[in-house]
C-alpha positions as CSV (number, residue, x, y, z in Angstrom):
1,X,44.7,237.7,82.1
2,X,41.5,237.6,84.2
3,X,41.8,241.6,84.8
4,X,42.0,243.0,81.2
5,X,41.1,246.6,82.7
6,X,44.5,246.7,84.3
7,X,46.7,249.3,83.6
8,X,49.3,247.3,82.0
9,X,47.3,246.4,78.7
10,X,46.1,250.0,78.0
11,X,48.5,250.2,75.4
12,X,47.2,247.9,72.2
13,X,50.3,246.5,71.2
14,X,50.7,244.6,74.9
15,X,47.2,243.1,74.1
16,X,48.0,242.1,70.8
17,X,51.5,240.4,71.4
18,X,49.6,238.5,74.2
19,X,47.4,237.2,71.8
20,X,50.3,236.7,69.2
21,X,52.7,234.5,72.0
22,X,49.3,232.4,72.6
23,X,48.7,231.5,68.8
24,X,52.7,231.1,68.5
25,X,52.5,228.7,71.4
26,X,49.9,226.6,69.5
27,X,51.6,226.4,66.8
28,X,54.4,225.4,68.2
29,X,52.8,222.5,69.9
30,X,51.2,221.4,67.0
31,X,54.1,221.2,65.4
32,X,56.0,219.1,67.6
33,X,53.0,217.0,67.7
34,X,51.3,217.2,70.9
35,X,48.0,218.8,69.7
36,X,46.3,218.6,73.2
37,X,48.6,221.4,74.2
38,X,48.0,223.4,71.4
39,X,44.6,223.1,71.8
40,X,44.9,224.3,75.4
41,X,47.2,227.3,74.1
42,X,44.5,228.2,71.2
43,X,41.8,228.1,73.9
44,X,44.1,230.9,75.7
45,X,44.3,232.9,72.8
46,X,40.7,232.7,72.0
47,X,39.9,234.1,75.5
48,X,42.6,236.8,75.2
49,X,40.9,238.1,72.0
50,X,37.7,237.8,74.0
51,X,38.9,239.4,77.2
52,X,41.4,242.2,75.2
53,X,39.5,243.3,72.3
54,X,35.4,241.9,72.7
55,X,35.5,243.4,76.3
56,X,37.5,246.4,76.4
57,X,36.7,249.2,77.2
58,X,39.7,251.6,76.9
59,X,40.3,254.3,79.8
60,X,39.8,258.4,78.1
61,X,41.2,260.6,80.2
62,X,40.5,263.4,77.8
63,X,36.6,263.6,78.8
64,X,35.5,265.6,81.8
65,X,34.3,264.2,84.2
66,X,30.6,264.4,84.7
67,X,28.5,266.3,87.3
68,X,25.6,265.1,88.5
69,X,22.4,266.9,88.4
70,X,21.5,268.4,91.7
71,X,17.9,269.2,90.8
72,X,18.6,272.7,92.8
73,X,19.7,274.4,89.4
74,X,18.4,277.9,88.6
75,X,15.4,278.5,86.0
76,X,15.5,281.6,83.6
């Protein structure tokens, strides 16, 4: 989860259902009463949502790319 820019959670709902398993997970482990795990599994959730949805910055490929300014531009 470390490389959120990777191309594999462009699409939102990828980001959002690894988010969703995490908080499942906890719950899971909560109820079947071993809340250190679930703990451990809400603490991986709380850094997807941090990693996937604070941090992202999603890839537009329908902006030019920019030129730089060569300073040599004509003057009118």
């Amino acid at each position: 989860m470390k490389d959120y820019e990777h191309p594999f959670f462009r699409p939102l709902w990828r980001r959002v259902a690894v988010v969703a398993v995490c908080v499942i997970w906890a719950g899971i482990e909560f109820a079947s009463g071993t809340p250190f795990w679930g703990v451990i599994a809400l603490g991986f959730a709380a850094y997807a949502v941090w990693q996937f949805f604070y941090l992202y910055k999603p890839v537009d490929g329908a902006k030019p790319p920019v030129e730089p300014k060569t300073g040599a531009e004509p003057k009118e």
